[in-house]
C-alpha positions in Angstrom: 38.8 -41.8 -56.8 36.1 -39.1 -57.2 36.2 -36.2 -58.6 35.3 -32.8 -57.1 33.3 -30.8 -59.2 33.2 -27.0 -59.0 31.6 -23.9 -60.3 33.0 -21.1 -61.7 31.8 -17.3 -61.0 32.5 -14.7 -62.8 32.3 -11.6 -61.4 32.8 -8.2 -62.5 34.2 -5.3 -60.0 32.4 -2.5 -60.2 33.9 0.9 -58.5 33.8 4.3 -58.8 37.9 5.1 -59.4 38.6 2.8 -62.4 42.4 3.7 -61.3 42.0 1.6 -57.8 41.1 -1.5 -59.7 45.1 -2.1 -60.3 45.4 -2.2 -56.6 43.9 -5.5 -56.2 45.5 -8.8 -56.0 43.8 -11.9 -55.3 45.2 -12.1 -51.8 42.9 -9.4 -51.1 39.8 -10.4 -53.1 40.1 -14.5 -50.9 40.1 -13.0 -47.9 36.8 -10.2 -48.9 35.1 -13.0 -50.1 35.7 -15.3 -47.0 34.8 -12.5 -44.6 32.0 -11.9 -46.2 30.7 -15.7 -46.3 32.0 -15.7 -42.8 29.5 -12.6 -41.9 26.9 -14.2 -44.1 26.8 -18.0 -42.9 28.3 -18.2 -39.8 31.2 -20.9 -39.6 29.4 -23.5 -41.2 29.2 -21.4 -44.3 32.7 -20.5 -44.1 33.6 -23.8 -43.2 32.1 -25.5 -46.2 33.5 -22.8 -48.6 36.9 -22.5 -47.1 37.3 -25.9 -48.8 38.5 -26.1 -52.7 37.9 -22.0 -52.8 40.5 -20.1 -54.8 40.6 -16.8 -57.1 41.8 -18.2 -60.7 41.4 -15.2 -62.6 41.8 -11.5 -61.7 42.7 -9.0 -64.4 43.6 -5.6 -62.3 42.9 -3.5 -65.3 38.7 -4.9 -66.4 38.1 -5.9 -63.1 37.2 -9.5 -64.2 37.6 -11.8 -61.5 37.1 -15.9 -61.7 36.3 -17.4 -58.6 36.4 -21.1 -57.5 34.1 -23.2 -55.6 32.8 -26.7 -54.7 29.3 -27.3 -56.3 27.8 -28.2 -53.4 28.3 -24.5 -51.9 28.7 -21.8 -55.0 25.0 -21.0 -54.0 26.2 -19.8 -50.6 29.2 -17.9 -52.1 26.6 -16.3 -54.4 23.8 -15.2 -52.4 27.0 -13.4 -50.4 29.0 -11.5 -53.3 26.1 -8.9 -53.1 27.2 -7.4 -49.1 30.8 -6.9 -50.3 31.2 -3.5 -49.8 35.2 -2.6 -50.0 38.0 -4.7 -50.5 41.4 -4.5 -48.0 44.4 -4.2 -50.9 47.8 -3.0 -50.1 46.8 -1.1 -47.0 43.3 1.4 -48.9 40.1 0.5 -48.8 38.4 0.4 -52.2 35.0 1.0 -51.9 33.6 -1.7 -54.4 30.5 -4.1 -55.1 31.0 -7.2 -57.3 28.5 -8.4 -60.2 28.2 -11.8 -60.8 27.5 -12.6 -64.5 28.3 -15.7 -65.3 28.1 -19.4 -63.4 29.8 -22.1 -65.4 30.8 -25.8 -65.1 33.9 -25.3 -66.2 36.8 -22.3 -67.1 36.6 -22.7 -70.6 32.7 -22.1 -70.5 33.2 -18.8 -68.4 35.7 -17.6 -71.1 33.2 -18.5 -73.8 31.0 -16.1 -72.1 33.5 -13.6 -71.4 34.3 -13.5 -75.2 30.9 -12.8 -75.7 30.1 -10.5 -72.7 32.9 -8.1 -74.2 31.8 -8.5 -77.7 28.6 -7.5 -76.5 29.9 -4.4 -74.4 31.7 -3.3 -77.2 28.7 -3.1 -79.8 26.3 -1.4 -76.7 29.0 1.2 -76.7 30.6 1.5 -79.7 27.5 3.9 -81.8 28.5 6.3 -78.3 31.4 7.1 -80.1 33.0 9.8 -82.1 33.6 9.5 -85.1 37.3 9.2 -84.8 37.3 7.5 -82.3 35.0 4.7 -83.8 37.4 4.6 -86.7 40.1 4.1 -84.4 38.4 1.4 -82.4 36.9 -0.7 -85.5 40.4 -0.5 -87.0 42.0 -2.1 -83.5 39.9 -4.4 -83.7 40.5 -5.2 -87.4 44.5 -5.4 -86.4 43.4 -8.1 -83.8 44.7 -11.1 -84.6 43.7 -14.4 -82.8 44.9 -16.9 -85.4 48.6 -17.5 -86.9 48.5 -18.1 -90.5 50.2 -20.4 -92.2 52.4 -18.6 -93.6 53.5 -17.4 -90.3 54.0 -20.7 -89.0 56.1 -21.7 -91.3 58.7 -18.8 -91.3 58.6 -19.9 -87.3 59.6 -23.5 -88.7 62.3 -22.2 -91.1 63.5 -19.6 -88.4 64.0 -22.5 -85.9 65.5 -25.0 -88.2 68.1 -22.3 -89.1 69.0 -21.3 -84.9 69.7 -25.4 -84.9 
């Protein structure tokens, strides 16, 4: 049996009312982007991308959005991302364009590059601070936490030996 391979793009939503970004859904985001193929490509374009396409990410509140293709057509999907205009979701129109800035093999590559991407944001913006409020954001991300210590794993242990 052969695998399909895919590409990954990740896209950022760009739009003017950051508060319309939690109207979208990925119901709505499928059926901009085949429209927009559709306009783009005719029916062979949609054709070919209709197959193994599907929105795997899409967080409302950065407007991040991970979008699935076969390999053989993510250059078609690409070169039509740009003539999105507005996106259909829950009955308004949110004027919108989508930034592609990232094309990976694979998920876990595009959320390398996410980490990055943010990390990246963050220290572009961060001197554009006040003071306060760059003591405030330094010391969030100080109370981030991405990995359990061991101490913490084992009061998890002892704490589930006891409930048995």
């Amino acid at each position: 049996m052969v695998r399909v391979k895919s590409r990954y793009l990740l896209c950022e939503v760009n739009v003017t009312d950051r508060n319309l970004l939690l109207l979208l859904d990925d119901r709505a985001v499928t059926a901009a982007v085949k429209d927009v193929v559709q306009r783009m490509h005719g029916d062979y374009g949609a054709a070919l991308c209709s197959f193994g396409f599907s929105v795997k990410y899409l967080n409302a509140v950065t407007g991040i959005i991970l979008l699935r293709f076969p390999k053989k057509c993510y250059k078609q999907l690409w070169s039509a991302l740009p003539f999105i205009t507005s996106i259909e979701a829950r009955g308004k129109q949110i004027s919108c364009f989508l930034n592609c800035i990232y094309v990976g093999g694979t998920i876990r590559t595009c959320q390398k590059f996410l980490i990055r991407y943010n990390a990246h944001q963050l220290r572009r913006m961060l001197p554009k601070c006040k003071s306060e409020e760059k003591h405030n954001i330094q010391q969030a991300i100080l109370d981030c936490c991405l990995t359990r210590t061991h101490t913490e794993e084992a009061e998890d242990t002892l704490e589930s030996e006891e409930d048995e």
